[in-house]
N, C-alpha and C positions, 0 to 999 in steps of 0.2 A: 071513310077515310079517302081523303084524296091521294091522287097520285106523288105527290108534291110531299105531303105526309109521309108518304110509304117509303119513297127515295130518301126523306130526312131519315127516318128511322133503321131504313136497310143501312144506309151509312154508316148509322151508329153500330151497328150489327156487325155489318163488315170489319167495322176497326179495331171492333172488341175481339171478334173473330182472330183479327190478324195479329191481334195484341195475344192471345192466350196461344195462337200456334208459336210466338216467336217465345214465348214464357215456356213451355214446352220443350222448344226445340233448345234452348239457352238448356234449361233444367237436364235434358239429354246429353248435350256437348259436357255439361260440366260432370255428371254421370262418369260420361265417357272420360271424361279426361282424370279424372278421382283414380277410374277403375285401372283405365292404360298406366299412371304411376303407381296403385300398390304393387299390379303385376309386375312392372319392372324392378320396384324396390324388393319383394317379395323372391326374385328369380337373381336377383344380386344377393338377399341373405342366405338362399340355398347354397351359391355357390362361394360364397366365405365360409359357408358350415361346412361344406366339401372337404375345400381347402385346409379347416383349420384340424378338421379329423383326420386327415391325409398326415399332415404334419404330427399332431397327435400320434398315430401309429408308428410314425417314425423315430418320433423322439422316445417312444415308449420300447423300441428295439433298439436302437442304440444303447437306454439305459439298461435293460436286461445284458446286451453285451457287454458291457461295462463290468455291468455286476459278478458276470460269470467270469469275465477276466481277473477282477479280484478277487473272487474266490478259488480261483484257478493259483494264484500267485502266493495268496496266502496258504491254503492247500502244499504245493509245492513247498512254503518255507516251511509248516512245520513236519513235512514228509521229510525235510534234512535234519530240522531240530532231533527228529525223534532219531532218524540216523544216530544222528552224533550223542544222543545220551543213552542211543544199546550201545554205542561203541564203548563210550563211558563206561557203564556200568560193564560192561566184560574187560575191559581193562582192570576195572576197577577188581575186580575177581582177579586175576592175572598177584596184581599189587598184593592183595590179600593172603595169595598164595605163600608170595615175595617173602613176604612177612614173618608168614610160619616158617618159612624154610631157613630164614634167619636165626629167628627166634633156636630153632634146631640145630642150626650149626653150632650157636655160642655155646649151648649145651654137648655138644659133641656128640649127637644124634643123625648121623649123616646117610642112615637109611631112611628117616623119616622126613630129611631136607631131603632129600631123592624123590619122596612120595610128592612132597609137597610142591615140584619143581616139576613133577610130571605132572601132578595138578594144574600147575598155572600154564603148562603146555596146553592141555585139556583144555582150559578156559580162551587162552589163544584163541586157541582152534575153533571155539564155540561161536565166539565172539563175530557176532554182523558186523558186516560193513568195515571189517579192516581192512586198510588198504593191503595189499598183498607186499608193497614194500615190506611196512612195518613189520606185517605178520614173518615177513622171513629175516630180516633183521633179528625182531626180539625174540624169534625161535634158534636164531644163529647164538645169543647171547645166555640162552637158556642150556643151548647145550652145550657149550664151553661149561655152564655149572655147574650142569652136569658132569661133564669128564671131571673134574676138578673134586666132586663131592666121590667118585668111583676112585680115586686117587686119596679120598681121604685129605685134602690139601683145604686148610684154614684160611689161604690165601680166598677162597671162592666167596669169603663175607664179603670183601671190598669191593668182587664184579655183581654178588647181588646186591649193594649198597648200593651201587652206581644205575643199576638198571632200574630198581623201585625209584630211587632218584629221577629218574629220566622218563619213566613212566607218570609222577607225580606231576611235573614241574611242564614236561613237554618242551620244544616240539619231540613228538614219536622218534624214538630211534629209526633211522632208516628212511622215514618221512622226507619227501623233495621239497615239499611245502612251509618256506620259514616266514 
Protein backbone atom coordinates (compact mmCIF):
# COMPACT_ATOMS: atom_id res chain seq x y z
CA UNK A 1 0.00 0.00 0.00
CA UNK A 2 0.95 3.19 -1.01
CA UNK A 3 1.10 6.25 0.75
CA UNK A 4 -1.68 7.78 -1.37
CA UNK A 5 -3.78 4.62 -0.38
CA UNK A 6 -3.18 5.01 3.34
CA UNK A 7 -4.23 8.83 3.36
CA UNK A 8 -7.36 7.76 0.95
CA UNK A 9 -8.28 5.18 3.66
CA UNK A 10 -7.08 7.14 6.88
CA UNK A 11 -9.63 9.66 5.54
CA UNK A 12 -12.19 7.44 5.33
CA UNK A 13 -11.35 6.35 9.03
CA UNK A 14 -11.17 9.95 10.11
CA UNK A 15 -14.74 10.77 9.09
CA UNK A 16 -16.24 7.61 10.24
CA UNK A 17 -14.31 8.44 13.43
CA UNK A 18 -15.83 11.85 13.50
CA UNK A 19 -19.20 10.69 12.43
CA UNK A 20 -19.61 8.09 15.39
CA UNK A 21 -17.93 10.79 18.06
CA UNK A 22 -20.57 13.33 16.83
CA UNK A 23 -23.42 10.20 16.94
CA UNK A 24 -22.29 9.75 20.39
CA UNK A 25 -21.95 13.09 21.70
CA UNK A 26 -25.68 13.93 19.84
CA UNK A 27 -26.91 10.32 21.79
CA UNK A 28 -25.38 12.09 25.21
CA UNK A 29 -26.95 15.71 24.78
CA UNK A 30 -30.13 14.11 24.09
CA UNK A 31 -29.54 11.58 27.19
CA UNK A 32 -28.94 14.67 28.99
CA UNK A 33 -31.52 16.51 28.02
CA UNK A 34 -34.41 13.59 28.47
CA UNK A 35 -32.85 13.23 31.87
CA UNK A 36 -32.56 17.32 32.87
CA UNK A 37 -36.70 17.29 32.01
CA UNK A 38 -37.82 14.27 33.93
CA UNK A 39 -35.81 15.81 36.95
CA UNK A 40 -37.56 18.98 36.52
CA UNK A 41 -40.92 17.56 35.77
CA UNK A 42 -40.21 14.87 38.57
CA UNK A 43 -39.22 17.87 41.36
CA UNK A 44 -42.61 19.91 40.19
CA UNK A 45 -44.77 16.58 40.83
CA UNK A 46 -43.12 16.39 44.37
CA UNK A 47 -43.85 19.60 45.02
CA UNK A 48 -47.74 19.72 43.90
CA UNK A 49 -47.98 16.44 46.13
CA UNK A 50 -46.60 18.66 48.89
CA UNK A 51 -48.87 21.19 48.29
CA UNK A 52 -51.76 19.21 47.74
CA UNK A 53 -51.32 17.05 51.15
CA UNK A 54 -50.61 20.31 52.91
CA UNK A 55 -54.05 21.40 51.73
CA UNK A 56 -55.44 17.95 52.40
CA UNK A 57 -54.49 18.39 56.21
CA UNK A 58 -56.03 21.42 56.22
CA UNK A 59 -59.22 20.85 54.71
CA UNK A 60 -59.30 17.65 56.88
CA UNK A 61 -59.10 19.97 60.21
CA UNK A 62 -61.32 22.45 59.33
CA UNK A 63 -63.88 19.47 58.65
CA UNK A 64 -63.17 17.76 62.10
CA UNK A 65 -63.86 21.46 63.40
CA UNK A 66 -66.92 21.73 61.69
CA UNK A 67 -67.92 18.43 62.93
CA UNK A 68 -67.35 18.98 66.51
CA UNK A 69 -69.06 22.34 66.27
CA UNK A 70 -72.13 20.40 65.20
CA UNK A 71 -72.07 18.13 67.58
CA UNK A 72 -71.29 20.70 70.06
CA UNK A 73 -74.58 22.49 69.03
CA UNK A 74 -76.61 19.71 68.65
CA UNK A 75 -75.35 18.30 72.09
CA UNK A 76 -76.28 21.78 73.52
CA UNK A 77 -79.90 21.56 71.86
CA UNK A 78 -80.85 18.48 73.20
CA UNK A 79 -79.12 19.24 76.72
CA UNK A 80 -82.21 21.98 76.76
CA UNK A 81 -84.65 19.57 75.03
CA UNK A 82 -84.16 17.23 77.97
CA UNK A 83 -84.28 20.27 80.41
CA UNK A 84 -87.49 21.11 79.38
CA UNK A 85 -89.07 17.61 79.39
CA UNK A 86 -87.88 16.95 83.29
CA UNK A 87 -89.30 20.22 83.78
CA UNK A 88 -92.45 18.75 81.98
CA UNK A 89 -92.71 15.80 83.53
CA UNK A 90 -92.28 17.43 87.34
CA UNK A 91 -94.81 19.81 86.42
CA UNK A 92 -96.54 17.24 85.14
CA UNK A 93 -96.48 15.62 88.77
CA UNK A 94 -97.22 19.04 90.29
CA UNK A 95 -100.88 18.72 87.87
CA UNK A 96 -101.34 15.16 88.95
CA UNK A 97 -101.32 16.21 92.44
CA UNK A 98 -103.63 19.21 91.32
CA UNK A 99 -105.97 16.74 90.38
CA UNK A 100 -106.25 14.44 93.35
CA UNK A 101 -106.66 17.29 95.54
CA UNK A 102 -109.55 18.37 93.39
CA UNK A 103 -110.98 15.36 92.93
CA UNK A 104 -110.86 15.53 97.19
CA UNK A 105 -112.21 18.58 97.58
CA UNK A 106 -115.53 17.80 95.68
CA UNK A 107 -115.71 15.03 97.85
CA UNK A 108 -115.18 17.04 100.99
CA UNK A 109 -112.10 15.30 102.04
CA UNK A 110 -110.00 18.28 102.79
CA UNK A 111 -107.24 16.57 104.78
CA UNK A 112 -106.55 14.46 101.92
CA UNK A 113 -106.53 17.67 99.39
CA UNK A 114 -104.07 18.87 102.07
CA UNK A 115 -101.90 15.69 101.51
CA UNK A 116 -102.17 15.96 98.00
CA UNK A 117 -101.28 19.76 97.84
CA UNK A 118 -98.25 19.10 99.91
CA UNK A 119 -97.62 16.44 97.39
CA UNK A 120 -97.54 18.74 94.49
CA UNK A 121 -95.36 21.09 96.68
CA UNK A 122 -93.08 18.02 96.99
CA UNK A 123 -93.08 17.65 93.41
CA UNK A 124 -92.37 21.49 92.80
CA UNK A 125 -89.71 21.14 94.75
CA UNK A 126 -88.32 18.13 93.05
CA UNK A 127 -88.78 19.34 89.80
CA UNK A 128 -85.12 20.34 87.68
CA UNK A 129 -84.79 23.15 86.11
CA UNK A 130 -87.61 25.38 87.24
CA UNK A 131 -87.12 28.65 86.94
CA UNK A 132 -87.18 30.00 90.44
CA UNK A 133 -89.79 32.51 89.25
CA UNK A 134 -92.23 29.96 88.58
CA UNK A 135 -91.25 27.79 91.47
CA UNK A 136 -92.21 30.69 94.00
CA UNK A 137 -95.23 31.91 92.13
CA UNK A 138 -96.82 28.31 92.00
CA UNK A 139 -95.65 27.52 95.58
CA UNK A 140 -97.24 31.28 96.51
CA UNK A 141 -100.46 29.75 94.66
CA UNK A 142 -100.22 26.39 96.50
CA UNK A 143 -100.20 27.87 99.68
CA UNK A 144 -103.13 30.20 99.43
CA UNK A 145 -104.66 26.35 98.98
CA UNK A 146 -103.60 25.53 101.23
CA UNK A 147 -104.84 28.13 103.94
CA UNK A 148 -108.16 27.86 102.15
CA UNK A 149 -108.33 23.84 102.38
CA UNK A 150 -107.09 24.59 106.65
CA UNK A 151 -110.16 27.04 106.62
CA UNK A 152 -112.14 24.27 105.27
CA UNK A 153 -113.46 26.87 102.40
CA UNK A 154 -115.02 25.13 99.03
CA UNK A 155 -114.00 28.42 97.37
CA UNK A 156 -110.20 26.80 97.04
CA UNK A 157 -111.83 24.36 93.95
CA UNK A 158 -111.86 27.58 91.59
CA UNK A 159 -107.97 28.63 92.73
CA UNK A 160 -106.95 24.99 92.14
CA UNK A 161 -109.02 24.91 88.73
CA UNK A 162 -107.19 28.09 87.79
CA UNK A 163 -103.66 26.93 88.58
CA UNK A 164 -103.90 23.17 86.97
CA UNK A 165 -105.32 25.39 84.23
CA UNK A 166 -102.40 27.44 84.08
CA UNK A 167 -100.05 24.75 84.66
CA UNK A 168 -101.67 22.81 81.44
CA UNK A 169 -102.23 25.48 78.95
CA UNK A 170 -98.96 27.71 80.08
CA UNK A 171 -97.23 30.28 80.02
CA UNK A 172 -95.90 29.31 83.92
CA UNK A 173 -97.44 31.25 86.45
CA UNK A 174 -94.94 33.75 87.50
CA UNK A 175 -92.89 33.00 84.28
CA UNK A 176 -91.25 36.62 82.61
CA UNK A 177 -91.07 34.72 79.32
CA UNK A 178 -94.33 35.09 77.02
Amino acid sequence: MTNEEREGRGGLGKALRSIMIWVVVVIVAAGAGFGAGYFLRDKEGRELEQFSTKERTEMEAQIASLEKQVLEAEKSQLERALARAKLKAGLDEVLDSLTGALSEVEQRNFGRAMQKIEAAKGALSAAPNTPEDVRKAVLAKLDQILAGLKNLDVKVREQIVSLAKELEEGPLPGSTSK
